[in-house]
C-alpha positions as CSV (number, residue, x, y, z in Angstrom):
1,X,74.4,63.3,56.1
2,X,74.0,66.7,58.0
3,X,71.7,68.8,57.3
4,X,72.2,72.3,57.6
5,X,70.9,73.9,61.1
6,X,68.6,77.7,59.3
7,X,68.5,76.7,55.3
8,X,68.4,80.7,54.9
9,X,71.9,81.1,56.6
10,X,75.4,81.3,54.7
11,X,75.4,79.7,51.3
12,X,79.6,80.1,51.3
13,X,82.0,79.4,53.7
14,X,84.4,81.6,55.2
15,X,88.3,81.8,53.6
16,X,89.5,79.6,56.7
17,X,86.5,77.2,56.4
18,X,86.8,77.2,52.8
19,X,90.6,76.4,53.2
20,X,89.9,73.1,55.5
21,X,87.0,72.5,53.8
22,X,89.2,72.2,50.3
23,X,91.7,70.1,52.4
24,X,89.5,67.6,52.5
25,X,88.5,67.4,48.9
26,X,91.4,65.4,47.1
27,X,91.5,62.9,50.4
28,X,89.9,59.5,50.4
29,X,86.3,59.5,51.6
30,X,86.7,63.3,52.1
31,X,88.6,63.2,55.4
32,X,89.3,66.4,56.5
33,X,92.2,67.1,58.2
34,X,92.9,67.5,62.3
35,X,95.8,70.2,61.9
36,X,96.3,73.2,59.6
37,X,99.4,73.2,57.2
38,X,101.7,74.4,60.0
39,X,100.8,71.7,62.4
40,X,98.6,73.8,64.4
41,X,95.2,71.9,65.2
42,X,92.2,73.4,63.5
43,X,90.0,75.7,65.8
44,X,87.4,74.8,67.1
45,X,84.9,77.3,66.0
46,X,85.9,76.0,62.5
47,X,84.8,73.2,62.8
48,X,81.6,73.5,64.4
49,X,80.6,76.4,61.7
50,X,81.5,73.8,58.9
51,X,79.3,71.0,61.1
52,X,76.6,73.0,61.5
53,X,76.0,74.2,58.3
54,X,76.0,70.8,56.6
55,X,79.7,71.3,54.9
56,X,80.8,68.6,57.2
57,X,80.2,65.7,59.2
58,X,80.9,63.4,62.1
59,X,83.0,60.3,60.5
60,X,83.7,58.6,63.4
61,X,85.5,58.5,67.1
62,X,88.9,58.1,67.3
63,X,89.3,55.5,70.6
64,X,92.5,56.8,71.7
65,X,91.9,60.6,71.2
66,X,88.2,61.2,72.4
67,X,88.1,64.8,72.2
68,X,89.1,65.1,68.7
69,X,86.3,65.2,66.2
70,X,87.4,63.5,62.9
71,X,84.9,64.7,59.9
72,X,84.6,64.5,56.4
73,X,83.7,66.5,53.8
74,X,80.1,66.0,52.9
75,X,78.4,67.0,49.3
76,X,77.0,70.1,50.4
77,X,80.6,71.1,51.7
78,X,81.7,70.0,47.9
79,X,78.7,72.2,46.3
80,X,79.7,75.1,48.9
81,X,83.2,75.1,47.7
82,X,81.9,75.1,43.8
83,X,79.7,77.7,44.6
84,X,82.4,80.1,46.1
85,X,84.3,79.4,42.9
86,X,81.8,81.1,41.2
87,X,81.5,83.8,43.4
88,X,84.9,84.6,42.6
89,X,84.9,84.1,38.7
90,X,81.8,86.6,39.0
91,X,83.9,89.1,41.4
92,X,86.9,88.2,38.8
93,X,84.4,89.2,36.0
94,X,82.8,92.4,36.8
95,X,86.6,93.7,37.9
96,X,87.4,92.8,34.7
97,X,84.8,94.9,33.1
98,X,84.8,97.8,34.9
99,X,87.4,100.4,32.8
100,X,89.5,102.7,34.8
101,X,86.6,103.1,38.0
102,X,84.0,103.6,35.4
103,X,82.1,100.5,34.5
104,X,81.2,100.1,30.3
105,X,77.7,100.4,30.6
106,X,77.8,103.6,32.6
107,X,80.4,105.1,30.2
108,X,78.1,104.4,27.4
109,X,75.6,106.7,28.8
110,X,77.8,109.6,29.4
């Protein structure tokens, strides 16, 4: 399994590497796909963020298509994608608590 390059870097991927990241999620062994939904192949820079910071790994080499790196997702990519989850249920939350600009608690001491 990867490990991720600086421990201290990004805990949650980007939208796009969250996107290809979930592609890979409901697909046997994690396999995580070589073109985007519009049949576009997923950029480079993607992938290597995603490699690099353990989301993703190597699978294997395809013979007949050298250049093209064919990863899966790996459990840190999985805990990644949970954990931006719940960054956005706490995002969700605290818009949800704040009352016309003015968040509760503040309004209470007024």
């Amino acid at each position: 399994m990867a490990v991720p390059r600086r421990p201290g870097s990004r805990r949650v991927p980007t939208d796009v590497q969250a996107a290809w990241l979930r592609r890979g999620s409901d697909q046997p062994g994690g396999k995580l796909p070589l073109f985007d939904e519009r049949g576009q192949r997923v950029k480079k820079p993607v992938v290597d963020a995603c490699l690099k910071a353990g989301w993703a790994e190597r699978w294997f080499d395809n013979p007949l298509k050298p250049d093209w790196l064919v990863c899966r997702l790996t459990d840190a990519g999985r805990t990644a994608l949970a954990g931006e989850t719940a960054t956005a249920k706490t995002v969700a939350v605290a818009v949800a608590e704040t009352v016309d600009g003015v968040d509760e608690r503040q309004g209470a001491l007024i």
